[in-house]
BAKE-764508 format. One line per field, with one value per residue: residue in one letter; x, y, z of N, C-alpha, C in turn. Coordinates in steps of 0.001 Angstrom, whole numbers. Layout:
// residues N
residu = (A/...) .
n_east = (X/...) .
n_north = (Y/...) .
n_up = (Z/...) .
ca_east = (X/...) .
ca_north = (Y/...) .
ca_up = (Z/...) .
c_east = (X/...) .
c_north = (Y/...) .
c_up = (Z/...) .
END
This chain:
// residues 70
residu = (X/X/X/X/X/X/X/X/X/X/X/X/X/X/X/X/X/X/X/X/X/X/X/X/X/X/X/X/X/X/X/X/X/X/X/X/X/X/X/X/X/X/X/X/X/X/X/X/X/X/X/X/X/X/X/X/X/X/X/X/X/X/X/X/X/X/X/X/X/X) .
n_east = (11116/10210/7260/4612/2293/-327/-2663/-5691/-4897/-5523/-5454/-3136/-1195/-255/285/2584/4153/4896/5884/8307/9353/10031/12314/14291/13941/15982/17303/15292/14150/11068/8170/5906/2521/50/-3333/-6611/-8768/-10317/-9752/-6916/-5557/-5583/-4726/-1947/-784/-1233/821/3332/3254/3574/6645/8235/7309/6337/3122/1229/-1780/-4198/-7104/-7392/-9029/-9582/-8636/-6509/-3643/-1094/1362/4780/7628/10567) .
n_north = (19454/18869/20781/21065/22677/22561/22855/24438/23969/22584/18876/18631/19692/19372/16971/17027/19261/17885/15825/17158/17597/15395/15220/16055/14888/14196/10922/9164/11359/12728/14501/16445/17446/19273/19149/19673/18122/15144/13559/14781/14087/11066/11062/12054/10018/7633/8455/8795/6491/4380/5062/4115/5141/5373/6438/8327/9557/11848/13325/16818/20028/21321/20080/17119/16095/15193/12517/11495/9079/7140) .
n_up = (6337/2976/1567/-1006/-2113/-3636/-3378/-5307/-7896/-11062/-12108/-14682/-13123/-10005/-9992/-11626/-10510/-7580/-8749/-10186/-7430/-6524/-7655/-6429/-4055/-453/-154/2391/3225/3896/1776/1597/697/-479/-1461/-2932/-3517/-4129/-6782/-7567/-5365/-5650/-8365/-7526/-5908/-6944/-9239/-8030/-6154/-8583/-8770/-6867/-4407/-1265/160/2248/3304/4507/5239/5563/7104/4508/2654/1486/3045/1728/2561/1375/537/447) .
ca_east = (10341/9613/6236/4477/1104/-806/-4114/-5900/-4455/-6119/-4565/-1988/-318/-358/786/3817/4941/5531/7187/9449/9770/10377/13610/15575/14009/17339/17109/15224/13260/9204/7550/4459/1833/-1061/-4156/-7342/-9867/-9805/-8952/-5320/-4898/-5805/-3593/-611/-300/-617/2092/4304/3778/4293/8059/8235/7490/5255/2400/381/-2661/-4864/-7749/-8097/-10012/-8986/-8233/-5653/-2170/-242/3096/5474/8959/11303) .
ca_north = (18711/20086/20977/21050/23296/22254/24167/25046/23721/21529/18444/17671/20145/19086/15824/17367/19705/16548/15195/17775/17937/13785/14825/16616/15057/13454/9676/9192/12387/12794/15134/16766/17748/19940/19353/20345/16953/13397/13454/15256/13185/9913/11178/12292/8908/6975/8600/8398/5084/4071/5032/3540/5907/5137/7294/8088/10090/12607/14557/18083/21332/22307/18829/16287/16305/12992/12384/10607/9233/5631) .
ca_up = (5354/1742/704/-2299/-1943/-5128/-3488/-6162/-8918/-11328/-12729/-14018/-12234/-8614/-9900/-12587/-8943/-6926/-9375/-9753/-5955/-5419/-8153/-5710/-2782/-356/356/3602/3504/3322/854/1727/-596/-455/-2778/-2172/-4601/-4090/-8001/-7057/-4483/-6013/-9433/-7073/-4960/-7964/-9709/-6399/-6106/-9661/-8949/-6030/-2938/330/237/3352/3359/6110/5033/6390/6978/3619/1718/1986/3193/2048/2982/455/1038/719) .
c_east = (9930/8371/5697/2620/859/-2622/-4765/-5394/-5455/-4938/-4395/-895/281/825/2105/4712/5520/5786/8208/10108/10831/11493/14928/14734/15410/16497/16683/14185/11949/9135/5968/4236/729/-1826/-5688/-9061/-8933/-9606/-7266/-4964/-4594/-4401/-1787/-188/-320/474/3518/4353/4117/5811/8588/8488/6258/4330/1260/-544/-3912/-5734/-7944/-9072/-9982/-8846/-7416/-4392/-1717/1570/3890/6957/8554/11261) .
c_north = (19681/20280/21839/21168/23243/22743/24804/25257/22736/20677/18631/18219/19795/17474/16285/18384/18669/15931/15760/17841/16410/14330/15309/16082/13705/12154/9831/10158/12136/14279/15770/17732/18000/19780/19554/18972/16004/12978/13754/14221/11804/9736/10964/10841/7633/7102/8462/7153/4362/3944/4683/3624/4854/6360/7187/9504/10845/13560/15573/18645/21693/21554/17576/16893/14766/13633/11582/10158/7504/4901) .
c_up = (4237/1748/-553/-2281/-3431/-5519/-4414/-7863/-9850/-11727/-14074/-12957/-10635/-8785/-10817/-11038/-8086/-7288/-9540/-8411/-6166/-6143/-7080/-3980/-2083/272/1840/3960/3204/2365/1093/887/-231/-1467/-1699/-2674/-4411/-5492/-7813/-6310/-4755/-7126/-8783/-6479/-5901/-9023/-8654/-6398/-7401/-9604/-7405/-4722/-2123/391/1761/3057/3810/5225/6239/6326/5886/2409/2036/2175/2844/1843/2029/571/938/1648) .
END
């Protein structure tokens, strides 16, 4: 599985990284994504789903992890 550690980023970045990621990600695969604010997280899973992924979502010790994928 790829990931896409966005830890410490502000936006838009977190959300312009997992977009670059979803371009090369292969049909079928998930996408995981590290952010660390329920802003990132909120930004990233609305741009994900805009293009028409499945977003799932787990806060940690640390922030969220969401999962993304067809």
């Amino acid at each position: 599985m790829n990931t896409v550690d966005a830890r410490g980023l502000s936006c838009p970045e977190p959300v312009l990284r997992t977009s670059n990621a979803l371009k090369d990600l292969p049909e079928g695969e998930q996408l995981q994504v590290l952010v660390e604010t329920v802003t990132s997280r909120e930004n990233v899973s609305r741009m994900a789903r805009s293009k028409g992924y499945n977003v799932e979502a787990d806060e940690t010790e640390d922030g969220f992890c969401l999962l993304i994928g067809k």
